[in-house]
C-alpha positions as CSV (number, residue, x, y, z in Angstrom):
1,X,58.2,85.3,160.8
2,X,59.6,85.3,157.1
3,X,60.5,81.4,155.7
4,X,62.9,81.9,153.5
5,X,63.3,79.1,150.2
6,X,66.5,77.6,150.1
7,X,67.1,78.8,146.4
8,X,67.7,82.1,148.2
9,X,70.4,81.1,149.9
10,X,71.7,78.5,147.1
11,X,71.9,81.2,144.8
12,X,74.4,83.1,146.3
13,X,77.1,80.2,146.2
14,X,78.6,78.6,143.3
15,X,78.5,74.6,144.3
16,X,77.1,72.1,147.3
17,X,76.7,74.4,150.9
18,X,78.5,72.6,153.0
19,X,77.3,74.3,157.0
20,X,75.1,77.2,158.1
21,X,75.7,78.8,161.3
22,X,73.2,80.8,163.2
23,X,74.1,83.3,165.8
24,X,72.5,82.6,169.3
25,X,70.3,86.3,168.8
26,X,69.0,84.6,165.7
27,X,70.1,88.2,163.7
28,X,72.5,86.5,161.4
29,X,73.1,83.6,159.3
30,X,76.4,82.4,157.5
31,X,76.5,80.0,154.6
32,X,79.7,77.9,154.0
33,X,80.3,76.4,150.4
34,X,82.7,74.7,148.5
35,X,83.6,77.7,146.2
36,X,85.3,78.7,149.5
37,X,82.7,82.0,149.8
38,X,81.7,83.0,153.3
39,X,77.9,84.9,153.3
40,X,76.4,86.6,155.9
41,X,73.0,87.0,155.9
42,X,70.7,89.6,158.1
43,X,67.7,87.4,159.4
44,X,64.4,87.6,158.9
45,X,64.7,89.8,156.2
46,X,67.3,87.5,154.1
47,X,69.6,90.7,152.9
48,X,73.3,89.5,152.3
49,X,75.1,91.6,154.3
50,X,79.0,90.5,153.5
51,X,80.2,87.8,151.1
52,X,83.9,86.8,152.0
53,X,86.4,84.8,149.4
54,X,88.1,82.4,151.9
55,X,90.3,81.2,149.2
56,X,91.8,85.1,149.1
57,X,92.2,85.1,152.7
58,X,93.6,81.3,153.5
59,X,97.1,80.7,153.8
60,X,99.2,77.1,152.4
61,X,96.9,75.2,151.2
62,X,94.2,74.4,154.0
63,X,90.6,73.7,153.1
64,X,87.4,75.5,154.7
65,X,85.6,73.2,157.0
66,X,82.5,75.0,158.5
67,X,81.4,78.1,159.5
68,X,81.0,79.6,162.8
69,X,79.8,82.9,164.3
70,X,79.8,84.9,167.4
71,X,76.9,85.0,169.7
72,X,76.1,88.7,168.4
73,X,76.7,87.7,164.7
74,X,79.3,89.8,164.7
75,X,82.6,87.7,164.1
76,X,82.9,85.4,162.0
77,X,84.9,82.1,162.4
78,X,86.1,79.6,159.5
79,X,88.3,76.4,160.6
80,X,90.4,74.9,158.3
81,X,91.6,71.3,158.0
């Protein structure tokens, strides 16, 4: 099994992470940060597969507060406060 350095993941993100989320298969792996970007990572090869800008997709003016996904890594959930 691949480790993968934090840098990796840090890099991607423009500020603090604030959750990770890893589907039950173990295929995929979200980072949550405060520059409101959603990324979706393919596991164990650490490929980004989908970077989302919450900030473009929010409504009012609620604030990411984790990160969630689907068993299959397929869905992606983000609660807001």
């Amino acid at each position: 099994m691949r480790t993968l350095q934090f840098e990796q993941y840090y890099a991607q993100h423009s500020g603090v992470i604030l959750k990770l989320s890893l589907s039950a298969d173990g295929s995929r792996l979200a980072s949550a940060g405060v520059d409101e970007k959603i990324v979706v990572w393919e596991m164990p090869a650490g490929k980004v597969i989908r970077t989302i800008s919450v900030a473009e997709e929010r409504y009012g003016t609620q604030r990411m507060t984790g990160v969630a996904l689907s068993p299959d890594g397929k869905s992606v959930a983000v609660p807001g406060d």
